[in-house]
SEGU-39836 format. One record per atom (N, C-alpha, C, O): residue in one letter; z negated, x, y negated. Coordinates in pm, 1 decimal, decimal comma, always signed. Each point is the difference from the previous one (the first is absolute). Layout:
N
<atom><resn>A</resn><up>Z</up><east>X</east><north>Y</north></atom>
...
END
This chain:
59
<atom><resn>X</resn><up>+0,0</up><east>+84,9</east><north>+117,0</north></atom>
<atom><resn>X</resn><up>+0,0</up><east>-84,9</east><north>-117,0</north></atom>
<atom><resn>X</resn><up>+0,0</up><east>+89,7</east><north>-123,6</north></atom>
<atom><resn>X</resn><up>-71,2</up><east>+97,8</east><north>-22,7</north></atom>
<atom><resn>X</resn><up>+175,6</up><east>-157,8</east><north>-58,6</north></atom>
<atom><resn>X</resn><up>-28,7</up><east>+143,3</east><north>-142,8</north></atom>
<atom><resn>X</resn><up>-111,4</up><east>-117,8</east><north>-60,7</north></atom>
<atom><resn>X</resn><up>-25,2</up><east>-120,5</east><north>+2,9</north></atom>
<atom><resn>X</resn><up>-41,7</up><east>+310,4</east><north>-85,2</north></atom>
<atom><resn>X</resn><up>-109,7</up><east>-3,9</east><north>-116,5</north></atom>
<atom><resn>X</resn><up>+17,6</up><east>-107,5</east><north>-64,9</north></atom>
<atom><resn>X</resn><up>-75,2</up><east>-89,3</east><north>+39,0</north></atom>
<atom><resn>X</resn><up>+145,3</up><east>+59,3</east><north>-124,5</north></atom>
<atom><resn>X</resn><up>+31,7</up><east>-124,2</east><north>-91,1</north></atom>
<atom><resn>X</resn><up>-35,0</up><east>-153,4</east><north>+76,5</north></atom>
<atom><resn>X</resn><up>-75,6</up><east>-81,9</east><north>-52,3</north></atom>
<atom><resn>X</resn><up>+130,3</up><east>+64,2</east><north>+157,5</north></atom>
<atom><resn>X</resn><up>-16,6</up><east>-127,2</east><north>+105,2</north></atom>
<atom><resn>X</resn><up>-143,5</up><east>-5,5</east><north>+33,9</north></atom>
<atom><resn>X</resn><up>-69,8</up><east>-100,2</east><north>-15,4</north></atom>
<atom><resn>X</resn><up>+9,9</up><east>+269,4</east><north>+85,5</north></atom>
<atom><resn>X</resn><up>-137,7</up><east>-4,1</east><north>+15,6</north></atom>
<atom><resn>X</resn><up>-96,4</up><east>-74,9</east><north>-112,3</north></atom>
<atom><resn>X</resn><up>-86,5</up><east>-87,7</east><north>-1,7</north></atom>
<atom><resn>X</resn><up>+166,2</up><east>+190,9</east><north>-106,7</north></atom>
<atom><resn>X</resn><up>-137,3</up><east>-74,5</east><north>-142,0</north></atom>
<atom><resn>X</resn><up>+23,6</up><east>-142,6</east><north>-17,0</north></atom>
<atom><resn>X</resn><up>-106,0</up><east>-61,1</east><north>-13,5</north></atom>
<atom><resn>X</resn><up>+207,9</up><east>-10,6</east><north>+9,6</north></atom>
<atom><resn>X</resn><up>+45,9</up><east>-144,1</east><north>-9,1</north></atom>
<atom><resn>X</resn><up>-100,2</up><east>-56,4</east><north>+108,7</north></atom>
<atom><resn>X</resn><up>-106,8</up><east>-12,7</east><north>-60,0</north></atom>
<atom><resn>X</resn><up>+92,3</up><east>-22,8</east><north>+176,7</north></atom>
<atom><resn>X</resn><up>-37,0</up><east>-45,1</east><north>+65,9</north></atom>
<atom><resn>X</resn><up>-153,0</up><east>+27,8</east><north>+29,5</north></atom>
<atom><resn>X</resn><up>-65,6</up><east>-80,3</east><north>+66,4</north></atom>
<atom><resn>X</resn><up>+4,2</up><east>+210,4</east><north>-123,9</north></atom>
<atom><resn>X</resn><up>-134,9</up><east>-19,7</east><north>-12,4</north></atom>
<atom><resn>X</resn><up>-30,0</up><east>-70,2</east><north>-111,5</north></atom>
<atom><resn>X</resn><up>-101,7</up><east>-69,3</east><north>+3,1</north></atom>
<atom><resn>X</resn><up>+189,7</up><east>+72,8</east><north>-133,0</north></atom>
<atom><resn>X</resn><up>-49,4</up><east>-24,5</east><north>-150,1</north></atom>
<atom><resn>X</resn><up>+18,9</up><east>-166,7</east><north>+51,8</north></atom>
<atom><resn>X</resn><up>-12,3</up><east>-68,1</east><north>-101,8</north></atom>
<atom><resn>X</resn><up>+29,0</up><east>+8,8</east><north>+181,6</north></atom>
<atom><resn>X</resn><up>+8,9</up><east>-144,0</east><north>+78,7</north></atom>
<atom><resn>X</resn><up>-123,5</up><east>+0,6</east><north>+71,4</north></atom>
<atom><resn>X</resn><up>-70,5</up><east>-99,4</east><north>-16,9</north></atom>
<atom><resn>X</resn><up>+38,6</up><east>+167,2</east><north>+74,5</north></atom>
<atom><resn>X</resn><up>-144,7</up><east>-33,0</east><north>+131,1</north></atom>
<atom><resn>X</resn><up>-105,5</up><east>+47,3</east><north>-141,4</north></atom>
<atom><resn>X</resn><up>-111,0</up><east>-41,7</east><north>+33,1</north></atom>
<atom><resn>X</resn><up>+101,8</up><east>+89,0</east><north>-131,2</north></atom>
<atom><resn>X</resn><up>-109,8</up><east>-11,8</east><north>-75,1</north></atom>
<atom><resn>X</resn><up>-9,3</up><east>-80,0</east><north>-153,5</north></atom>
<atom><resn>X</resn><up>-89,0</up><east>+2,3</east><north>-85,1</north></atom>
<atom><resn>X</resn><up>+209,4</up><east>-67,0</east><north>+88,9</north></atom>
<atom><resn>X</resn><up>+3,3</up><east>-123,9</east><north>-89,1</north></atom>
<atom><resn>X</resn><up>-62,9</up><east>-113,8</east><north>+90,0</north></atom>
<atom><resn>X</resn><up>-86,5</up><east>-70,9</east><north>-51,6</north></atom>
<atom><resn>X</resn><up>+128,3</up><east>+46,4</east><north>+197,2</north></atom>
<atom><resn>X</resn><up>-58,3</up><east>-126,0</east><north>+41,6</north></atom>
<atom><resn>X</resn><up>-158,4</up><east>+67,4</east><north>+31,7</north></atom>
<atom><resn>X</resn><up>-85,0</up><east>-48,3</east><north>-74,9</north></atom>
<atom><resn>X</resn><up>+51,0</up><east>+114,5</east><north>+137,9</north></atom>
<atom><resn>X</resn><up>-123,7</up><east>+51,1</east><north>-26,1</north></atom>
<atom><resn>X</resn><up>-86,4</up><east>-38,9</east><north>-112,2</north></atom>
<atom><resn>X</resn><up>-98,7</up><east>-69,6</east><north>+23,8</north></atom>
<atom><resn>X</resn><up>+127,1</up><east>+109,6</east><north>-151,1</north></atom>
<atom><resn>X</resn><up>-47,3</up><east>-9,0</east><north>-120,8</north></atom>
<atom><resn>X</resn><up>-26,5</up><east>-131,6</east><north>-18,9</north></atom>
<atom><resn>X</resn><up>-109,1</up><east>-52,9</east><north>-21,4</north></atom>
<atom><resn>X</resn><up>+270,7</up><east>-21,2</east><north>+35,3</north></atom>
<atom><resn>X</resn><up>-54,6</up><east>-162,0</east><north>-27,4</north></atom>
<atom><resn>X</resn><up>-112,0</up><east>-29,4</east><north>+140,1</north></atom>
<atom><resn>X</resn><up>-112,4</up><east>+14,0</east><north>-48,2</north></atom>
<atom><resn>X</resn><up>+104,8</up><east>-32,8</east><north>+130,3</north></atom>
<atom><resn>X</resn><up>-94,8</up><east>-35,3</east><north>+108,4</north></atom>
<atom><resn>X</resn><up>-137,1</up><east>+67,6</east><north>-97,4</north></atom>
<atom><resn>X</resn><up>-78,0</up><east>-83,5</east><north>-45,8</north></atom>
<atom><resn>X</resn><up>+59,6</up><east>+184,7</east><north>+25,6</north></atom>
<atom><resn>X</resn><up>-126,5</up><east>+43,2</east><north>-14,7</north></atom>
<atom><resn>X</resn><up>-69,3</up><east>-69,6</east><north>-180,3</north></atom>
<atom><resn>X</resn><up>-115,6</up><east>-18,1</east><north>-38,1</north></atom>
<atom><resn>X</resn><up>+216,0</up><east>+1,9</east><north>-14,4</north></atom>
<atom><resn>X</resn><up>-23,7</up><east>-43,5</east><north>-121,8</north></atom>
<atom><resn>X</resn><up>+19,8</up><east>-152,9</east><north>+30,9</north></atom>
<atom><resn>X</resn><up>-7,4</up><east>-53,0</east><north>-110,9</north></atom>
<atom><resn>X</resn><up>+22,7</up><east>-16,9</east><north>+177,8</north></atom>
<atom><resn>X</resn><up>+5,9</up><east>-160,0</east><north>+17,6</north></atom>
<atom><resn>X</resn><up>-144,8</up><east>+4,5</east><north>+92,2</north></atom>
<atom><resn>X</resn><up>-83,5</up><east>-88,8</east><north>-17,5</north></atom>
<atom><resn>X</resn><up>+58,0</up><east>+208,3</east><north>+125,4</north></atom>
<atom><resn>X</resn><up>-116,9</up><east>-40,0</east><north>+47,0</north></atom>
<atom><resn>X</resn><up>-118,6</up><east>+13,4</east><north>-127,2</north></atom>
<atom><resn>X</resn><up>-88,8</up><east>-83,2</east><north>-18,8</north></atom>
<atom><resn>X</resn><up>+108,1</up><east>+194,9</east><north>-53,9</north></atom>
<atom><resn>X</resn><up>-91,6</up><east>+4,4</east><north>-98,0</north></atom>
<atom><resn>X</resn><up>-51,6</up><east>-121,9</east><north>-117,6</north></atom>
<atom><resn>X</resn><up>-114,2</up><east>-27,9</east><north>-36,6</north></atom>
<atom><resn>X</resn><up>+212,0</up><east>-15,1</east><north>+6,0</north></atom>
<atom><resn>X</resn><up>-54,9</up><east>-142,7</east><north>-82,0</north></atom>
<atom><resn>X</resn><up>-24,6</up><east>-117,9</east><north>+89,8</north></atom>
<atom><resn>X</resn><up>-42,2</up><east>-99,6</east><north>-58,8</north></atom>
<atom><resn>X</resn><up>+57,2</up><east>+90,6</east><north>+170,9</north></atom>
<atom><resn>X</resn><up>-48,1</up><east>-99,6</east><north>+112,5</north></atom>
<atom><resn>X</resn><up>-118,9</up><east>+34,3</east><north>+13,8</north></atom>
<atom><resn>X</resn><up>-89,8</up><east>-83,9</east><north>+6,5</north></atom>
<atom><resn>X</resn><up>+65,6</up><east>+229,8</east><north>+1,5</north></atom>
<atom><resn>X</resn><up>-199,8</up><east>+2,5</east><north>+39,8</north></atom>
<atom><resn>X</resn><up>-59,9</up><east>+61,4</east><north>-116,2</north></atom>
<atom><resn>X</resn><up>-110,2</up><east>+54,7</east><north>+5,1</north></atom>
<atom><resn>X</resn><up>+173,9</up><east>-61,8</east><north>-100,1</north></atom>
<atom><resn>X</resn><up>-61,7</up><east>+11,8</east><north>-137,9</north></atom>
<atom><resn>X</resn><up>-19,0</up><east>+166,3</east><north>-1,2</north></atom>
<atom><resn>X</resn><up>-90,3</up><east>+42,9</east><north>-71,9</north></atom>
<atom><resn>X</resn><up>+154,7</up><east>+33,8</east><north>+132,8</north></atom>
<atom><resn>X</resn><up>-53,6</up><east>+131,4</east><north>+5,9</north></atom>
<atom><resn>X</resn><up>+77,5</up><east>+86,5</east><north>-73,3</north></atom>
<atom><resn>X</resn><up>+94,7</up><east>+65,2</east><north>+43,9</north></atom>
<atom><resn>X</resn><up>-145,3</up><east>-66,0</east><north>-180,4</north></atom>
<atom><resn>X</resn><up>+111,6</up><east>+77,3</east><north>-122,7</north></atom>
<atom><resn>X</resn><up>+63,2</up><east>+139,2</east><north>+59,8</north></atom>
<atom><resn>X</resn><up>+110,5</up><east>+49,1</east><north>-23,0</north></atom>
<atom><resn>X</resn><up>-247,2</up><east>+12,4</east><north>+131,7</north></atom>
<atom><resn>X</resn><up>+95,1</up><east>+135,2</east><north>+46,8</north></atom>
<atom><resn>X</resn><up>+120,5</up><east>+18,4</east><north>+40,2</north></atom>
<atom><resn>X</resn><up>+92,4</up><east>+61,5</east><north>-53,2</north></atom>
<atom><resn>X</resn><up>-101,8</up><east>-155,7</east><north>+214,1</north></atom>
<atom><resn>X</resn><up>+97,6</up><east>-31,3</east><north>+46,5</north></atom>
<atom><resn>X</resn><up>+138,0</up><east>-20,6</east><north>-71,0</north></atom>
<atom><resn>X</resn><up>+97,3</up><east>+71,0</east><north>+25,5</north></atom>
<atom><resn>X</resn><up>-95,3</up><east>-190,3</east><north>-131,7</north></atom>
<atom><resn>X</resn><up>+91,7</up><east>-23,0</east><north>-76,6</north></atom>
<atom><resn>X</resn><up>+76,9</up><east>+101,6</east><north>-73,1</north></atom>
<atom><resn>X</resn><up>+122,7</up><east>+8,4</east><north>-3,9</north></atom>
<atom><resn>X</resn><up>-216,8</up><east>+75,1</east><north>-59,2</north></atom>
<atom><resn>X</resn><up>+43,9</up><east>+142,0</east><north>-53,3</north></atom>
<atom><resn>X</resn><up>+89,0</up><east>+96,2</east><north>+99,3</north></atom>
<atom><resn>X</resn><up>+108,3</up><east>+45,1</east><north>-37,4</north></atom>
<atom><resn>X</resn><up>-152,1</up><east>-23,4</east><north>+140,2</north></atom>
<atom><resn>X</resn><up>+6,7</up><east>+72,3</east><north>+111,8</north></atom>
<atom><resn>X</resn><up>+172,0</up><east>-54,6</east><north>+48,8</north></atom>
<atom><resn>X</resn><up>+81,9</up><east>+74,3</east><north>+54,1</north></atom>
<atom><resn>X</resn><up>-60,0</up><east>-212,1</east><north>-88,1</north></atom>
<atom><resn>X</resn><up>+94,2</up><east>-99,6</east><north>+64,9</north></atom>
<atom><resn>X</resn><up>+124,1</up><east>+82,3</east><north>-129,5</north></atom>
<atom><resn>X</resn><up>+93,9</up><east>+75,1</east><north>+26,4</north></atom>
<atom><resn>X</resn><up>-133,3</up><east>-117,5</east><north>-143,4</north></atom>
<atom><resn>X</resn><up>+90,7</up><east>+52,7</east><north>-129,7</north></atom>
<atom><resn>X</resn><up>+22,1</up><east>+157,5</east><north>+23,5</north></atom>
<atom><resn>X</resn><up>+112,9</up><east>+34,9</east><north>-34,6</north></atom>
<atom><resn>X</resn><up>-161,7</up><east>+27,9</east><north>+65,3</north></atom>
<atom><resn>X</resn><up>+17,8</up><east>+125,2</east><north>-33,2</north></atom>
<atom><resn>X</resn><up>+83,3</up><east>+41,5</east><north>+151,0</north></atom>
<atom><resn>X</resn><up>+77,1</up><east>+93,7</east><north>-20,5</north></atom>
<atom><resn>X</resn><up>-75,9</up><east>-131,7</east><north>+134,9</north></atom>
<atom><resn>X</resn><up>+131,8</up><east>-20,6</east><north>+99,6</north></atom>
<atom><resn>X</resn><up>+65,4</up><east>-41,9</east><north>+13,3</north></atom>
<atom><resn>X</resn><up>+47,8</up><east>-6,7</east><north>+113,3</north></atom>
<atom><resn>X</resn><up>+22,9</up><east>-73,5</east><north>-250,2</north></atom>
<atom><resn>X</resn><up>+98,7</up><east>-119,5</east><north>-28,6</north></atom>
<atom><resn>X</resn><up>+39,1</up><east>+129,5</east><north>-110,4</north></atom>
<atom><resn>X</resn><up>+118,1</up><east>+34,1</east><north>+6,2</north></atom>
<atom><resn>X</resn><up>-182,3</up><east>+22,3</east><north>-80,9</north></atom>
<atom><resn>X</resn><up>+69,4</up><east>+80,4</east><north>-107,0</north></atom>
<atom><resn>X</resn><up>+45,0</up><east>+99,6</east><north>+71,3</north></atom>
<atom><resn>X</resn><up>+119,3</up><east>+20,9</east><north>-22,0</north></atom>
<atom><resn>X</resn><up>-177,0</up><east>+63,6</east><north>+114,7</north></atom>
<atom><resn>X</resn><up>+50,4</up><east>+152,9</east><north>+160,6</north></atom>
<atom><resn>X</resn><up>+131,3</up><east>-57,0</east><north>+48,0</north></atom>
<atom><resn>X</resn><up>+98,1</up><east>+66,5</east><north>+33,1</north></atom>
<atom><resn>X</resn><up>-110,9</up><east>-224,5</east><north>-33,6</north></atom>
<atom><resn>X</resn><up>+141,3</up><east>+7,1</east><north>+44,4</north></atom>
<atom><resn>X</resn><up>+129,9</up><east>-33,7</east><north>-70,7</north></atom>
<atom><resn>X</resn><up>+116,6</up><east>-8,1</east><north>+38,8</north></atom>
<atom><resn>X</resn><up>-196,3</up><east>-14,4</east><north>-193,9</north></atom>
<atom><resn>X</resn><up>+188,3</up><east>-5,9</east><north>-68,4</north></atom>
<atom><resn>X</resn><up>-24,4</up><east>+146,1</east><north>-14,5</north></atom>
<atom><resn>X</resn><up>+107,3</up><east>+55,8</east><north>+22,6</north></atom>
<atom><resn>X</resn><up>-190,3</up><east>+22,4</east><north>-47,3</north></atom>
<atom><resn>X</resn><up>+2,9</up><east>+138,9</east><north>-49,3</north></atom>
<atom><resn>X</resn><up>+91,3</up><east>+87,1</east><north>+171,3</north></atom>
<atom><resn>X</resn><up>+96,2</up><east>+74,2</east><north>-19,7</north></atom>
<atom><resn>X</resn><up>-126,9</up><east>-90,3</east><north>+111,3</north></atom>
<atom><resn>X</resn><up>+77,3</up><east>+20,4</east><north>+104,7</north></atom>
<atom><resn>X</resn><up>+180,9</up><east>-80,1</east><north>-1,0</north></atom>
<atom><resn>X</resn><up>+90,9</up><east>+71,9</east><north>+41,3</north></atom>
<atom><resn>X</resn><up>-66,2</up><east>-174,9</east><north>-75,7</north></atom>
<atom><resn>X</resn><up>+107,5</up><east>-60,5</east><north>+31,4</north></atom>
<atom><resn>X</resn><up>+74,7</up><east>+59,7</east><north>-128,2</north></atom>
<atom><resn>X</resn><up>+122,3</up><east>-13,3</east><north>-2,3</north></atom>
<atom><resn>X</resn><up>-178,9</up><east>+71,4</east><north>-93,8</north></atom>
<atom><resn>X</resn><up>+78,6</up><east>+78,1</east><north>-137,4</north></atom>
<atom><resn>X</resn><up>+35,0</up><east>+107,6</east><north>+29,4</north></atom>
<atom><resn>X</resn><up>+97,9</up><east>+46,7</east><north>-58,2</north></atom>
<atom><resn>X</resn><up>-188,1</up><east>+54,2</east><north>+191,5</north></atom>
<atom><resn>X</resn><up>+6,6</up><east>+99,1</east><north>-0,4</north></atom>
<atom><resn>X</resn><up>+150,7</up><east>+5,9</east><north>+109,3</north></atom>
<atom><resn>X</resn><up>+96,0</up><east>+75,1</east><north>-17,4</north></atom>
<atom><resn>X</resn><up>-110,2</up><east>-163,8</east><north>+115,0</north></atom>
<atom><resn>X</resn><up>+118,7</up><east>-31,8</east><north>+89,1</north></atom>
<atom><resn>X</resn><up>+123,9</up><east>-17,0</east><north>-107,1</north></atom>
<atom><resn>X</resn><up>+97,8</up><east>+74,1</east><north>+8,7</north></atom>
<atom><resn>X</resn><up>-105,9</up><east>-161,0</east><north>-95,4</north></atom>
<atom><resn>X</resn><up>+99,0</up><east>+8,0</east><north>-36,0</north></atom>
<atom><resn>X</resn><up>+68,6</up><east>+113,7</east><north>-68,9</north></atom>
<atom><resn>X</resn><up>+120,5</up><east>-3,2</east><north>-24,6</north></atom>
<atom><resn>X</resn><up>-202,8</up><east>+109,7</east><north>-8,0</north></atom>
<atom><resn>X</resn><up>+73,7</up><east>+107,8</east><north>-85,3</north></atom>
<atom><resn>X</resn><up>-7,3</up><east>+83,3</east><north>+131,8</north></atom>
<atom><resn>X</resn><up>+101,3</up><east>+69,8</east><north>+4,2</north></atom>
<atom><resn>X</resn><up>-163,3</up><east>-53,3</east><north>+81,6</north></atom>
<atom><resn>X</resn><up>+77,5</up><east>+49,2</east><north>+114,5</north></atom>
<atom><resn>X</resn><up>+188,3</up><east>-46,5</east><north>+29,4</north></atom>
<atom><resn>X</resn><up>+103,6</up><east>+66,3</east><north>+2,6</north></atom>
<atom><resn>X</resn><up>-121,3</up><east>-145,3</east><north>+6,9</north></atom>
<atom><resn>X</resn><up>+107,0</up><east>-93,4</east><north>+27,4</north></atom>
<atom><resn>X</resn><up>+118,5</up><east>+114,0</east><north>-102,7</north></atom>
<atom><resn>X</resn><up>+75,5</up><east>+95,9</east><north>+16,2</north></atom>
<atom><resn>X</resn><up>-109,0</up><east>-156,7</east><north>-87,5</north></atom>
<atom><resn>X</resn><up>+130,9</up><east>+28,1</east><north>-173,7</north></atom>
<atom><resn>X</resn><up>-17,7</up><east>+151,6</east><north>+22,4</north></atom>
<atom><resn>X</resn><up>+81,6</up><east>+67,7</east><north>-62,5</north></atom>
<atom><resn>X</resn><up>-170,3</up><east>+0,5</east><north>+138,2</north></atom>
<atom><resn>X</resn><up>+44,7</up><east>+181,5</east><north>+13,1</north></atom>
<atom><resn>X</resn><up>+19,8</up><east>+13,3</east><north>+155,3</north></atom>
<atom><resn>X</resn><up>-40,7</up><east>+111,6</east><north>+32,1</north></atom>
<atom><resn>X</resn><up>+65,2</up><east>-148,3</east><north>+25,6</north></atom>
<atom><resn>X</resn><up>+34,2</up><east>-55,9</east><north>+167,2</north></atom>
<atom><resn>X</resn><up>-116,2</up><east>+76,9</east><north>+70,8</north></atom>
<atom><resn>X</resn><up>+16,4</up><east>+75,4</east><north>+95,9</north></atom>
<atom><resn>X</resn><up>-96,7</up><east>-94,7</east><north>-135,9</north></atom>
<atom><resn>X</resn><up>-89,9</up><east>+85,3</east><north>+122,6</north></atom>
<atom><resn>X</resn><up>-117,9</up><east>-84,1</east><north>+39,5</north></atom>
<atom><resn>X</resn><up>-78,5</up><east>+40,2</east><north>+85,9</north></atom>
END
């Protein structure tokens, strides 16, 4: 699998991550969690940006 596809498809398993952990977090009121949920929803556009400039330099 190239680099670029790799980062795409994790910057996917830690956006739904993020939402799960940040939807569990305001369900049990647990501001950490929620935080914890946002900040692996942000790892993965910051990953799916990085795929993409992989991409546009082919590697």
């Amino acid at each position: 699998m190239k680099s670029s596809t790799q980062d795409n498809v994790e910057s996917k398993i830690h956006k739904v991550k993020g939402e799960i952990k940040e939807v569990a977090g305001k369900l049990s009121n647990n501001p950490s969690l929620e935080m914890e949920g946002k900040s692996e929803k942000i790892e993965g556009k910051v990953q799916e940006k990085v795929g993409q400039v992989k991409k546009v330099f082919g590697k």
